[in-house]
C-alpha positions as CSV (number, residue, x, y, z in Angstrom):
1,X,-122.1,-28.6,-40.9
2,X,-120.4,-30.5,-43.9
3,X,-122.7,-31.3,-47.1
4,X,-122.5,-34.7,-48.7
5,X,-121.1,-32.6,-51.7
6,X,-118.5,-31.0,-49.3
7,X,-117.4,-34.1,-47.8
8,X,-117.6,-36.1,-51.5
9,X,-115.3,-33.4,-52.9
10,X,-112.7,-33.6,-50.2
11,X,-112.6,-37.1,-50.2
12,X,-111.6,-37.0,-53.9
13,X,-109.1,-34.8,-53.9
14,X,-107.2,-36.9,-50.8
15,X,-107.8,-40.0,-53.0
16,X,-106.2,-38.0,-56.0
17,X,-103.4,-37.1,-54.1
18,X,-102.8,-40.1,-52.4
19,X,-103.7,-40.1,-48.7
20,X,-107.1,-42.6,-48.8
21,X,-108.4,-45.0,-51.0
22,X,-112.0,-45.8,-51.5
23,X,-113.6,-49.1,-52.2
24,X,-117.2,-50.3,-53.0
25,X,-119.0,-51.8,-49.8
26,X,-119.8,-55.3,-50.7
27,X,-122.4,-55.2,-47.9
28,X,-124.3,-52.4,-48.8
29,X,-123.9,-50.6,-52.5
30,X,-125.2,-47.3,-51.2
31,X,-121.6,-46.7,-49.6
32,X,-118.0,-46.9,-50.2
33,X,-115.4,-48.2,-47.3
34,X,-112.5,-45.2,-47.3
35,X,-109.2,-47.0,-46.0
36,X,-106.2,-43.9,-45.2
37,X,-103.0,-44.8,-46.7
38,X,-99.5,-44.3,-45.1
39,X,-99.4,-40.4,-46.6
40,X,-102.8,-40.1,-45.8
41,X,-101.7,-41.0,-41.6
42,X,-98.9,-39.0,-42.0
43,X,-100.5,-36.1,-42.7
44,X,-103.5,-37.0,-40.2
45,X,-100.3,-37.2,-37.4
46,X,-98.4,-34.3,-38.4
47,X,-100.6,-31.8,-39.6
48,X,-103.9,-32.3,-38.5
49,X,-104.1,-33.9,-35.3
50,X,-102.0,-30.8,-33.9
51,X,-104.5,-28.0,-35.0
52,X,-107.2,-30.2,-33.3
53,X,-105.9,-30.2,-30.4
54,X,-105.2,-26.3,-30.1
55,X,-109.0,-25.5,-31.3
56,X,-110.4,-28.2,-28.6
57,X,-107.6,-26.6,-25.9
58,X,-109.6,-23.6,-26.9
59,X,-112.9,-24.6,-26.9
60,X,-112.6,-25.9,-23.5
61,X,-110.1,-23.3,-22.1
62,X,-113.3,-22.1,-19.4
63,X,-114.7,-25.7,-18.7
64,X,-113.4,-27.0,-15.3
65,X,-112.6,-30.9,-15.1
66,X,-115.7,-31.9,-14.2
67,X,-117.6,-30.1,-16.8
68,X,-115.6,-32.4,-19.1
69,X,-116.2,-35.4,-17.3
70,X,-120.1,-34.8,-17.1
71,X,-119.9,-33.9,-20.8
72,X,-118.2,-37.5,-21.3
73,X,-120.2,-39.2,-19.3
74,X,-123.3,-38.4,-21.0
75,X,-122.0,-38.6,-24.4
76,X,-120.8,-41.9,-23.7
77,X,-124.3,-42.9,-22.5
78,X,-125.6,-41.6,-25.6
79,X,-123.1,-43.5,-27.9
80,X,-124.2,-46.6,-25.9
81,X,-128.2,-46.0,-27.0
82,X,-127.2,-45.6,-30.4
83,X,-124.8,-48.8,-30.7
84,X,-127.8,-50.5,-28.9
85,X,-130.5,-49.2,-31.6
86,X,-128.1,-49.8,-34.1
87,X,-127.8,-53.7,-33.2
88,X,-131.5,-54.0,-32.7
89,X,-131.9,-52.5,-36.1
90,X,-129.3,-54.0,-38.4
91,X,-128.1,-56.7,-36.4
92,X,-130.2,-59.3,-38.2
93,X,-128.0,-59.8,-41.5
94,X,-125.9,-56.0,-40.7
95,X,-128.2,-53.6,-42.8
96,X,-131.0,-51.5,-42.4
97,X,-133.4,-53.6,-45.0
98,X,-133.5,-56.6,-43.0
């Protein structure tokens, strides 16, 4: 689990050194938009993106194909209920306090 404070302090440090920017959310003032600059994708490409995919080969080195497609069928589902809520909720002016 990552804290807000966690998450906050690592997303200052990337802006100090140059791999995101973050900018005030005109739509809601509780948030900030994060955009990742070129170093920032570079970095993503080249140094994350590769231990990712070794921890997930690992994660699902005993899962048999479908195991992962049941798993992504049902996390799919559950992505569509949330968009749904989601639009039913904000989807009046695009935030919550509507």
């Amino acid at each position: 689990m990552v804290s807000r404070q966690n998450l906050s302090g690592l997303l200052n440090r990337m802006e100090r050194d140059g791999h995101l920017r973050t900018v005030a959310n005109e739509h809601d003032c509780r948030s900030r938009l994060v955009h990742m600059s070129d170093s920032g994708r570079q970095l993503w490409l080249q140094q994350a993106i590769p231990k990712i995919n070794v921890y997930y080969n690992d994660v699902l080195s005993n899962f048999l194909v479908d195991d992962v497609a049941h798993a992504l069928h049902y996390l799919l589902k559950l992505l569509d209920n949330m968009k749904r809520i989601d639009k039913a909720t904000c989807g009046r002016n695009g935030t919550e306090d509507d």
